[in-house]
N, C-alpha and C positions, 0 to 999 in steps of 0.2 A: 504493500500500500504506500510505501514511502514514494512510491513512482508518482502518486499524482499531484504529489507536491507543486512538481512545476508543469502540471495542466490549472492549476486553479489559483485563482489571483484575488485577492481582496475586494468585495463587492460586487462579485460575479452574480450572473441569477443564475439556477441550474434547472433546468426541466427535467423530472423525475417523472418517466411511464408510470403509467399506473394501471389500478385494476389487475388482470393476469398476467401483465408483464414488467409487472414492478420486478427491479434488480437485486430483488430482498437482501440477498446474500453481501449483495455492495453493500450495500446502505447497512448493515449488521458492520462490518469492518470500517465502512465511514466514521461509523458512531465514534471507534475509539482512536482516533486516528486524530492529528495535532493538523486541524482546517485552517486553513485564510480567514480573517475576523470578516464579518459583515456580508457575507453567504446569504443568497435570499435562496430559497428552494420553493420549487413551482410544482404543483399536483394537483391531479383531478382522482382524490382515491374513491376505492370506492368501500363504503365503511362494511366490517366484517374481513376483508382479506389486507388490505393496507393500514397500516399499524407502527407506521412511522411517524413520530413529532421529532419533526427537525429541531426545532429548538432545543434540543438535547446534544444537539453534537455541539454548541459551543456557545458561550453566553452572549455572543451578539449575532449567531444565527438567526433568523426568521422564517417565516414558512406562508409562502400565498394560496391557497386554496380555492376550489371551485365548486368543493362538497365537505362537508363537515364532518369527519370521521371521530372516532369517541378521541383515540391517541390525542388529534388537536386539538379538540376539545379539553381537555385537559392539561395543553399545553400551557406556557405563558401569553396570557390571552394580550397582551402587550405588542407581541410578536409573532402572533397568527393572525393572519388579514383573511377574511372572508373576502372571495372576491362573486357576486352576487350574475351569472352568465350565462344565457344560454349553451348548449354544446356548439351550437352552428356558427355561434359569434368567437367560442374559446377558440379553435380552431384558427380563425383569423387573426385574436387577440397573441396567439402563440406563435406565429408569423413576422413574431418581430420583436429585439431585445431580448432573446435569449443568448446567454455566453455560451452555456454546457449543456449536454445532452446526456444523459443516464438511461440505461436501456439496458433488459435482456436480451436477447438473441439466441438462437439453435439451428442445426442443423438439421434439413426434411431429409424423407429416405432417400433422396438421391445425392446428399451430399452438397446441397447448396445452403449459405447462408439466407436465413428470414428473419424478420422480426414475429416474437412469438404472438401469444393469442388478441392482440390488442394493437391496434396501428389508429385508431381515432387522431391523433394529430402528429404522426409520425412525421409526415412528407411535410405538412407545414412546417415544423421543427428544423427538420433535417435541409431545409432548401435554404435556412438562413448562413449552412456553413462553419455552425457553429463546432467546438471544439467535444470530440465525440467519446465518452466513456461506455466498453458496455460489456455485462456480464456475458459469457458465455459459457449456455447451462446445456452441459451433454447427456442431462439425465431427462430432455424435453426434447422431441424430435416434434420438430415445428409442422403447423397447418400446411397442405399439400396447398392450400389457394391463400394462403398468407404472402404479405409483401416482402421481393428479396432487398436482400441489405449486400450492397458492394462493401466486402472488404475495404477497400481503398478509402472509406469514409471513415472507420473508425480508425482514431487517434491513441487509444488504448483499450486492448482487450484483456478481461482477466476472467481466469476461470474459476464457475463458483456453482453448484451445483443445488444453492439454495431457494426456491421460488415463494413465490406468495401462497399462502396455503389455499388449497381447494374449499369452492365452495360448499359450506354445511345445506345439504339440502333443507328446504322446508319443510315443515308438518302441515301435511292438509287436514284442517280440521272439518268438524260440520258446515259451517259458513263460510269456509273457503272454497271447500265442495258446491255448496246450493249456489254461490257467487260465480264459480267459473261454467256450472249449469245454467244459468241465467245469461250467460254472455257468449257462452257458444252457439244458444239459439239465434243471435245477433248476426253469426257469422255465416257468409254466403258460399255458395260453392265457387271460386272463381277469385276469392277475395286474397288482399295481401295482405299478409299482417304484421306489426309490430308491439313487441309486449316488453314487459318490463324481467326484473328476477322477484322470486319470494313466491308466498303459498297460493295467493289466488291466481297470477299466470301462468303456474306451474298447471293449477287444477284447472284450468281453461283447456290449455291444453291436451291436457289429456282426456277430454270431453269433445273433443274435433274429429273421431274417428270416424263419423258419420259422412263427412266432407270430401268433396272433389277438388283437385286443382288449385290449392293452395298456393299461394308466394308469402315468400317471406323477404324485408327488406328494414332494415333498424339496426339498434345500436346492437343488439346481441343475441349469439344461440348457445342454447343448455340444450341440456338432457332432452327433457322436452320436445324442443325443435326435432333433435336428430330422430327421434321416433318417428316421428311424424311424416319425416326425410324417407326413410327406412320404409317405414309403410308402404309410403308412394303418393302418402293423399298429400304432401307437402311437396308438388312438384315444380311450381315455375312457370306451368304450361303455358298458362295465358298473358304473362305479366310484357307489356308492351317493350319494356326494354330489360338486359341481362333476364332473357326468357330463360328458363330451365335452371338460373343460378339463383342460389340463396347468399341473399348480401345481411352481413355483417362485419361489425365493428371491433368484436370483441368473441373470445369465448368462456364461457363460467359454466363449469356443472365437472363433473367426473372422471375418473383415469382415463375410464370408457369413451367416454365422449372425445379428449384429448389423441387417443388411440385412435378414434374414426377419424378423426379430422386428419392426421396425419397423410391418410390417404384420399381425404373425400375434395375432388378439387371443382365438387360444383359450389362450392361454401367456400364463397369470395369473402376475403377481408377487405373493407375500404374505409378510407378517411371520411372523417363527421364533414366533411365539402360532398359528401357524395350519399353516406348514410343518413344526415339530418339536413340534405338539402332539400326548398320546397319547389325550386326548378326540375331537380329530377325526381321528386316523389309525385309533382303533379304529373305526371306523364303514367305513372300508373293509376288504372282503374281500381277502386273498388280498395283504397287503400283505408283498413284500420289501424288508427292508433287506441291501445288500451296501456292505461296508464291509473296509477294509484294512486292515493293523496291521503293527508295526516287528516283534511276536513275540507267540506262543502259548505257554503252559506246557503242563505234562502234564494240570494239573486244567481244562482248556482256558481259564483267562484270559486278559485281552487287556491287553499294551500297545501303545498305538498313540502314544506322543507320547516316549520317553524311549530314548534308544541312547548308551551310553559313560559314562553319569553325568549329560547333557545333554540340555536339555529343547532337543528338535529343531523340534518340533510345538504339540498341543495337546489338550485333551479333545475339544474342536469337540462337533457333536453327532450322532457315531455313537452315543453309548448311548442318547439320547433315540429314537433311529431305533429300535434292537435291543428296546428294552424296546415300544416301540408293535408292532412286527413280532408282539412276544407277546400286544397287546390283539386284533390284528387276528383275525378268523376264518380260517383257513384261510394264517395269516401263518409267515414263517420270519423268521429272523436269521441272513445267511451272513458270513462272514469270509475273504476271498477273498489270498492274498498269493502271493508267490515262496516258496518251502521255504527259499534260504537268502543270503546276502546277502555284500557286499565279493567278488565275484567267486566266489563259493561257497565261502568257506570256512570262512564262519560259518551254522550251523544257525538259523532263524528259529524251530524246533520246540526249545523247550529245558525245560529241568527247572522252572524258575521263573521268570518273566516280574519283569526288574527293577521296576518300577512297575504298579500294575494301574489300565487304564482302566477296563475291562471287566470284571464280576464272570464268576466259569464260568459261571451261570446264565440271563446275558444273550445266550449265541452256543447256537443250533443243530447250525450245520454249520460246519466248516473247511474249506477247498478249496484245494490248491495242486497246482504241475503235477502231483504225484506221485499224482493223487488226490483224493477226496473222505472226510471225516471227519463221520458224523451222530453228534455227540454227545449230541443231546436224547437224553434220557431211559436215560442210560445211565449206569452205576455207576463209581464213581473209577477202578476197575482196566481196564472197559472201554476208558473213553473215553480212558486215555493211553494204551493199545493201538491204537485208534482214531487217535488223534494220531501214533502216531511208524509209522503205516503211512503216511503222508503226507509222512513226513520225507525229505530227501538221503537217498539208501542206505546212504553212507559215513558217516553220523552214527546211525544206528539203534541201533548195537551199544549206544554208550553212551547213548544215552536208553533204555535198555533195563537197563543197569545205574543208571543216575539211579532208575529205576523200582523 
């Protein structure tokens, strides 16, 4: 590690992959390692598998963020910047003023250099020329349709066999069950999708077996997806452009999964300019976005990143998703959640959503176990009728007097 001495210079910013292709292994030996003072570190984690507070490798370290992981969360709040961003905008935002580049990388079965399961803003990063650090893990035999990485780029390669740990599947429970029952009925034979991780897009999924001609085009595929791949009902047929390919950003779920991918080269990796753009999602038909949120008001807003006063989350890029949903032809924008949360005793249906991700105008439909909520195209007095028919029972009375 004493090598990177004279790659890093005082006041550099460092852009640190994240998600699946966090450099864990570096970043583990960074930590103890004697840095250049005033290091700022740049991440879009994503909380559960990134578990880095920069502010620990050195007391004038800093850490910019574009998602709220617990680690930063508990970092020195002093020195953790929330930076509040769409995905479709970071991508551009990271296009410019980065010194360094942090990265995993592997080699696929034929022996070429890729970047591993995560390229979201790879190529923007990498086009600025910036000074290139990157783990290379031989224990990950990279995506067969991941992006290759010229040797010639990196400026130091170190070998580290440590990754971000695999995602913990979720528990589908009953209301995760009746929730993705509720939203599979939504979906058409023909349609593309885009879904989030966790237990209700999990159990959506797996309630799609009934379906024909499937696409898929967003920020990511699990388990889930690949089943569905596998099947055949997740085929591409119809999607006007990259027909028969499944485009993602990323990949999260299992060894398994990791295994397929290695060979499956209809499962394109592409940059959030290409997964979270609304120029090329309007060009597909029939495009859903389903996406989660912490709470819904009455005027159907969405906060999806903010509960207690505490930014738990992130903007990420569901609104990028929901606004393409409305370029798409024959597109929806659903908003899929549990009714209510802390063991039910708190209503997710509530009068005013403390922070708004999501304008009213960007969700369609609401869905939770209680029900489905089509609020397009319906009047304010409607659609909070609409909404609090979807709520707990026991909380109705008073979102009815809030009303």
């Amino acid at each position: 590690m004493e090598e990177l001495s004279k790659y890093l210079k005082p006041g550099q910013r460092i852009y640190v992959a994240g998600s699946s292709n966090e450099p864990t292994g570096l970043l583990q030996e960074m930590a103890t390692s004697d840095l250049p003072e005033n290091l700022e570190f740049i991440q879009f984690p994503l909380p559960g598998l990134n578990q880095t507070d920069f502010t620990q490798f050195s007391a004038t370290a800093s850490a910019t963020t574009f998602f709220m992981s617990s680690a930063l969360a508990r970092g020195d709040t002093a020195r953790v910047n929330y930076l509040p961003m769409q995905m479709r905008a970071t991508y551009d935002y990271l296009g410019a003023n980065v010194d360094v580049y942090l990265l995993q990388v592997a080699y696929d079965h034929a022996g070429k250099l890729r970047v591993g399961p995560n390229v979201d803003f790879h190529e923007s990063v990498l086009a600025q020329n910036p000074t290139v650090i990157a783990q290379l893990n031989r224990r990950v035999v990279a995506p067969a349709g991941s992006l290759l990485m010229n040797p010639a780029q990196i400026d130091v390669l170190i070998e580290n066999d440590i990754s971000a740990p695999a995602l913990v599947p979720a528990t589908i429970d009953d209301a995760a069950q009746e929730i993705g029952r509720l939203v599979a009925q939504l979906i058409r034979d023909g349609d593309c999708l885009q879904t989030g991780i966790g237990a209700i897009p999990a159990a959506i999924l797996n309630q799609l077996t009934d379906k024909n001609d499937l696409g898929m085009h967003g920020g990511l595929i699990d388990d889930g997806g690949m089943r569905l791949i596998q099947q055949g009902i997740l085929n591409g047929a119809r999607k006007a452009i990259d027909n028969g390919r499944h485009i993602a950003g990323m990949a999260l779920g299992s060894d398994d999964l990791m295994q397929w991918l290695a060979s499956e080269r209809n499962v394109v990796f592409r940059g959030a300019n290409h997964t979270h753009e609304v120029n090329v999602i309007r060009q597909l038909d029939g495009f859903v976005s389903v996406n989660s949120a912490v709470e819904v008001d009455l005027f159907g807003q969405v906060n999806a990143e903010m509960a207690g006063g505490r930014q738990i989350s992130g903007t990420g890029g569901s609104v990028d998703f929901m606004r393409a949903a409305k370029a798409s032809k024959g597109g929806r924008s659903i908003v899929a959640m549990n009714a209510t949360a802390r063991g039910g005793s708190v209503s997710r249906i509530v009068p005013k959503v403390e922070m708004v991700t999501a304008l009213r105008t960007d969700v369609d439909t609401v869905v939770t176990e209680y029900g489905v909520a089509q609020i397009k195209n319906l009047p304010n007095r409607a659609r909070a009728e609409a909404l609090i028919n979807i709520a707990a029972p026991r909380f109705r009375d008073e979102l009815r007097d809030a009303l």
